[in-house]
C-alpha positions, 0 to 999 in steps of 0.5 A, spaced: 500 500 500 501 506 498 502 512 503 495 514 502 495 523 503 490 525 508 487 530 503 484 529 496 487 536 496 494 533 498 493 527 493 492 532 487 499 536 488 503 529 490 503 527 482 511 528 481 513 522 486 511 517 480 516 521 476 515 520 468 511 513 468 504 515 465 498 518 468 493 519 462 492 516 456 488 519 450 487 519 443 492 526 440 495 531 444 489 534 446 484 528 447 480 529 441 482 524 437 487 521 433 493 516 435 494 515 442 498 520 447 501 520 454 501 525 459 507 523 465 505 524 472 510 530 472 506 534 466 499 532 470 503 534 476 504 540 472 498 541 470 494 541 475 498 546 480 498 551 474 490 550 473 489 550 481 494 556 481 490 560 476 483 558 479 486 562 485 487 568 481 481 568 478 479 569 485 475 562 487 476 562 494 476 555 499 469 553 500 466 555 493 463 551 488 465 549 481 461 544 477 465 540 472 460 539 465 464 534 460 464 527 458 470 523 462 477 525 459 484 527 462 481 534 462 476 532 467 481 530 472 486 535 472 480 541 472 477 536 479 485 536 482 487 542 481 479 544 484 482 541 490 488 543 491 484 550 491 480 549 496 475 549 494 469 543 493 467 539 485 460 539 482 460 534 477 454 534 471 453 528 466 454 530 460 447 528 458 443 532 463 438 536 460 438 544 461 432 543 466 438 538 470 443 542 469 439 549 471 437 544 478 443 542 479 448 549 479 442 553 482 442 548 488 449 547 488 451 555 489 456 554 483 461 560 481 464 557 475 463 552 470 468 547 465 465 544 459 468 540 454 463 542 448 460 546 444 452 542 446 455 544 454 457 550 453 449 553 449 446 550 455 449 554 461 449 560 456 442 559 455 440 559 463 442 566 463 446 565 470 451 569 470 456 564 471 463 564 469 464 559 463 471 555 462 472 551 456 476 544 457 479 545 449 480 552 447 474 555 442 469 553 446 468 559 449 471 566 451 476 562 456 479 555 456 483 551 462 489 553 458 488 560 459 486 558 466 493 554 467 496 561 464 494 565 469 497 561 474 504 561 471 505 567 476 509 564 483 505 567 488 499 564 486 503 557 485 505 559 493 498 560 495 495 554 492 500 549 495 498 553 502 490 552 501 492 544 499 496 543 505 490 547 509 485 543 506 482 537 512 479 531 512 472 534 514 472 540 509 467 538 503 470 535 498 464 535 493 457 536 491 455 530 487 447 529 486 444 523 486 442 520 479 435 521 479 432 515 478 425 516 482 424 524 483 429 530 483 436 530 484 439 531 491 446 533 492 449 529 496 455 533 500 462 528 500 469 531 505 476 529 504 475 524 508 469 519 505 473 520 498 480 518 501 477 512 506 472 509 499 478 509 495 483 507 500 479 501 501 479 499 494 486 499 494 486 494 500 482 490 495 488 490 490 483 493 485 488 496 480 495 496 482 502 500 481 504 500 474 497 498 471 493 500 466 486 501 467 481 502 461 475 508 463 469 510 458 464 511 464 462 517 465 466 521 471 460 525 473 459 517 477 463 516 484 465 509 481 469 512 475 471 518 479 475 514 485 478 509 480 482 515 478 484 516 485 486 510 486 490 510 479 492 516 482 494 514 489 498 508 486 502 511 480 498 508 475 495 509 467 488 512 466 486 510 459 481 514 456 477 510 452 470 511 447 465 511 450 461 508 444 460 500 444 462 501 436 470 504 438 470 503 445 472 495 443 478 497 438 480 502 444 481 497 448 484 492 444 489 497 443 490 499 450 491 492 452 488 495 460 489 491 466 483 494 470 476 495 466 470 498 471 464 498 468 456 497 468 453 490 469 449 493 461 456 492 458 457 485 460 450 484 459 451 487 451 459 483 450 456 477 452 450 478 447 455 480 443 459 473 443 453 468 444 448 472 437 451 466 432 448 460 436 452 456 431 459 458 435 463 454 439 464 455 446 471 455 446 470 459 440 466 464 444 471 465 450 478 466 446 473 472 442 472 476 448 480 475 451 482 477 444 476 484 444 478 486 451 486 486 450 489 479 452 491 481 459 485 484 463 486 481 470 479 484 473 473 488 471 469 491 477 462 491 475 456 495 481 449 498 480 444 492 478 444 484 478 449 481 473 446 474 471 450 469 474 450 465 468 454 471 465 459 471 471 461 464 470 461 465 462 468 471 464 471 468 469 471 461 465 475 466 459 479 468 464 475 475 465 472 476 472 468 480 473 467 482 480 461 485 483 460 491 488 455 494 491 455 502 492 451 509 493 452 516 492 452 518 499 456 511 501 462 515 498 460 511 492 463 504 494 461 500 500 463 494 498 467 489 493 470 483 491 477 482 490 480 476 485 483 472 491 476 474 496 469 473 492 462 470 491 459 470 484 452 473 485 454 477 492 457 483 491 462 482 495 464 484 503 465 491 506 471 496 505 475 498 511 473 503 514 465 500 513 460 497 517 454 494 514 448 490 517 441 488 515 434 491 519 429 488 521 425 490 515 430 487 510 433 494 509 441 494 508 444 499 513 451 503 512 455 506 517 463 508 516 468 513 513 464 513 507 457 515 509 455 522 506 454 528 511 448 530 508 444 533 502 444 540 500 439 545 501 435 538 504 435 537 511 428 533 511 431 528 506 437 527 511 434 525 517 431 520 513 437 518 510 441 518 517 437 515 522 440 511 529 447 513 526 446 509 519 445 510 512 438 507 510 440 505 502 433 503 500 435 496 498 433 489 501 439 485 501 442 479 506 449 478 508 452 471 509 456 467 514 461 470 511 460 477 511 458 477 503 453 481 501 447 479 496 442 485 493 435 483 492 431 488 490 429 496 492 425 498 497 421 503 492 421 497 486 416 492 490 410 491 488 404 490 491 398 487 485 391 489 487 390 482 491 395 485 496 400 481 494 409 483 495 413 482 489 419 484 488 421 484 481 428 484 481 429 478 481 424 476 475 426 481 471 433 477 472 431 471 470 427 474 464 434 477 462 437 471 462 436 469 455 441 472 449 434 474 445 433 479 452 436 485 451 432 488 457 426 485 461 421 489 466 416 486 470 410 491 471 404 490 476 402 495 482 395 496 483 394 491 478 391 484 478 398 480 476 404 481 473 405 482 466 412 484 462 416 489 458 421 486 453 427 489 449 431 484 444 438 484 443 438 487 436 444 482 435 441 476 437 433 478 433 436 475 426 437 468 429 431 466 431 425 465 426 420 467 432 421 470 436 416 473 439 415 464 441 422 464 444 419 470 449 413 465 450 417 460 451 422 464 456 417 466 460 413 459 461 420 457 464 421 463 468 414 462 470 415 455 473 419 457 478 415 462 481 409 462 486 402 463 481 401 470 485 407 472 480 407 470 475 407 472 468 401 474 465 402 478 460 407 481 455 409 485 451 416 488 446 417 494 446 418 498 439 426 500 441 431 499 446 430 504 453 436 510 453 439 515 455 436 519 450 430 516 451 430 518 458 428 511 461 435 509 463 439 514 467 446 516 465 449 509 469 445 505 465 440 503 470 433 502 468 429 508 471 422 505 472 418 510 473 420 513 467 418 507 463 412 505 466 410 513 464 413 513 457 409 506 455 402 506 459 398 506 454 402 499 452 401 496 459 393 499 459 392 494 453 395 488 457 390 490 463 384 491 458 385 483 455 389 485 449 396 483 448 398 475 448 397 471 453 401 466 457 399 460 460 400 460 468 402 452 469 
């Protein structure tokens, strides 16, 4: 282990001691594209100390708010250190936010200042008339670029003051505002200190999640904890952040060529790469195994995968090909990560143990409860919602889950996803819907049914997968007969439909981390899903 910095602030003026190794990795000098580009940790060292310097010549004082509104690239990081470094405090905006998010979150946050990376971000601050000030992380963008910032900061006075205010910095001082992804209401900002940060990715690096001198591969968006403290982590160890495409249709080259150790990621890109591998029914599977090493680079050791179920036929499919993915559990305000698996310390299907510094424990009522070093200390602005969340001296998650003999954790549903039908019956949906995905020609499954009188299903289907079954619509009969076998006559499937295109970012019904967001879906197909109530649809035999 390394000596880990008592403050994000100090972690972010620390680069220079893993000397010319890189710390970044990106398409072209700038990021843009082009052939691949290394930036050493003693040029990221400098960056950020000149950046950090410059904010403080524009006058951001410690405390201040300064929102981040970019996709994931070095650019990103080195406009979050140098934040820290000042003393002052992140708000990171996912780049697909809405202008009515976007204008929630930097009115609530109390942001001065804001980075963009393009030029969709930059109309969109510019059209809430909120006076604030705008950098762009690439020149042209707008009037200012971070380089103009980093200018600024040439001067040695300011460099003095910058590595004053980073020493200054404590553990308890906020380190970041990070609002929540909004998968049932409003956003709330969940406030994060030095502290929660450092003890989250300390605790990742007692788990060996990445280690010195790797490569780890990061195409999610930094706006989420998880990615965010994966950089930390690289950071902290002295090892390489590749930035790698965001589309499934370049992210698989990218990787190819990069050839990562480490790849965090969502269980949605397990479940498309496993789509992927297994549309042809006609391949082998060892032909299938030797394909997904040769499309991740040859020497992963590890993904690290959280925010929804990962079926367990999957998981056996990349730990055969010498892939494994390690689940963990996390939130916002846990600090992002509350628990993980390591490559010598895991279960398939659990989500592994609890981080040092963590405590979980189960209530009466099946909730999940965190307590630790991670645990947020409150929301902004939203105090009614904090002691909600923090009560007896734990955060209530809203999860329903169990942990074993062992101390392994297992999620099995949300607390807000139950359904009760019209006969009073509790079903948790979660653990059907997973089964329902379990087929190659389900890209997604919904099971649909409050205040209803049984439950029916929504379905998406693999693009891939569709040209290779003569009837498909068969074949979901067929799943749903197999997954209805297993299950009490009370939830069974009923009825069923397919939805006439994938859920999306775009859409709205997936958030920016690829969960399903339920009340969105349920909203957009209505009139579908009354059709299934009305005696229009397909039955399905109840056996």
């Amino acid at each position: 282990m390394p000596d880990i910095p008592a403050t994000l602030a100090a972690l972010a003026v620390s680069g220079a001691r893993h000397g010319d190794f890189p710390a970044f990795r990106h398409r072209g000098p700038d990021g843009l594209g082009g052939d691949w580009h290394d930036v050493s940790y003693l040029e990221a060292d400098e960056l950020i100390q000149r950046t950090g310097a410059g904010l403080v010549a524009m006058g951001i004082a410690p405390g201040d708010r300064i929102a981040i509104f970019a996709d994931s690239q070095t650019a990103w990081t080195v406009a979050d250190m140098a934040i820290f470094a000042a003393g002052a405090a992140t708000v990171p905006v996912f780049s697909t936010s809405t202008a009515a998010e976007v204008d929630w979150v930097l009115r609530d946050s109390g942001t001065s200042l804001v980075f963009v990376d393009n030029t969709t971000t930059a109309e969109i601050v510019d059209s809430l008339g909120l006076g604030l000030t705008v950098i762009g992380l690439h020149p042209g963008l707008v009037a200012e670029s971070i380089e103009d910032v980093a200018a600024r900061g040439d001067d040695a006075t300011h460099r003095a003051e910058l590595l004053a205010r980073a020493k200054a910095v404590t553990p308890n001082d906020v380190a970041s505002v990070v609002y929540t992804s909004g998968t049932t209401s409003k956003s709330k900002g969940c406030t994060l200190t030095h502290d929660n940060l450092r003890g989250v990715y300390a605790g990742l690096l007692a788990y060996k999640m990445v280690l010195p001198g790797e490569t780890a591969a990061v195409f999610l968006p930094q706006a989420h904890l998880f990615a965010r403290v994966v950089v930390l982590c690289c950071y902290a160890y002295g090892s390489t952040v590749a930035y790698v495409s965001k589309d499934p249709q370049q992210m698989l080259p990218d990787l190819g060529e990069i050839k990562p150790h480490y790849i965090p990621a969502v269980p949605r890109i397990f479940e498309k790469l496993y789509s992927a591998v297994h549309a042809d029914p006609t391949r082998s599977h060892q032909d299938r195994l030797a394909m997904t090493r040769a499309m991740l680079g040859g020497r992963v050791r590890q993904f690290s995968a959280g925010g929804a179920p990962i079926d367990l036929k999957i998981l056996e499919f990349f730990h055969e090909a010498g892939v494994p993915v390690l689940e963990g559990f996390g939130l916002t305000e846990g600090g992002g990560v509350v628990t993980n698996s390591a490559t010598d310390a895991f279960k398939l299907g659990s989500v592994g143990r609890a981080l040092p510094g963590f405590e979980i424990k189960i209530s009466s009522e099946g909730e999940l409860l965190v307590g630790g070093v991670g645990v947020f200390t409150g929301y902004q602005n939203n105090p009614e919602a904090t002691a909600a969340a923090l009560r007896d001296g734990w955060l209530h998650t809203g999860d329903l889950g169990s942990i074993d003999e062992d101390g392994y954790l297992t999620i099995t549903g949300r607390i807000k996803d139950l359904i009760i039908t019209s006969g009073g019956k509790n079903i948790a949906p979660t653990p059907i819907e997973h089964e329902l995905s379990r087929h190659p020609l389900v890209s997604q499954g919904l099971v649909v049914g409050d205040r209803r009188p049984f439950c029916s299903a929504l379905f998406t289907l693999s693009p891939a997968a569709v040209e290779h079954y003569e009837d498909p619509a068969r074949e979901i009969e067929q799943i749903i007969e197999t997954v209805n076998e297993t299950l009490p006559g009370y939830s069974q499937i009923r009825k069923w439909q397919i939805l006439p295109e994938e859920l999306s970012i775009d859409a709205g019904t997936l958030t920016a981390t690829q969960k399903i967001r339920r009340s969105a879906v349920l909203e957009r197909y209505a009139d579908l899903i009354d059709t299934m109530y009305a005696n229009i649809g397909r039955p399905v035999e109840v056996h």
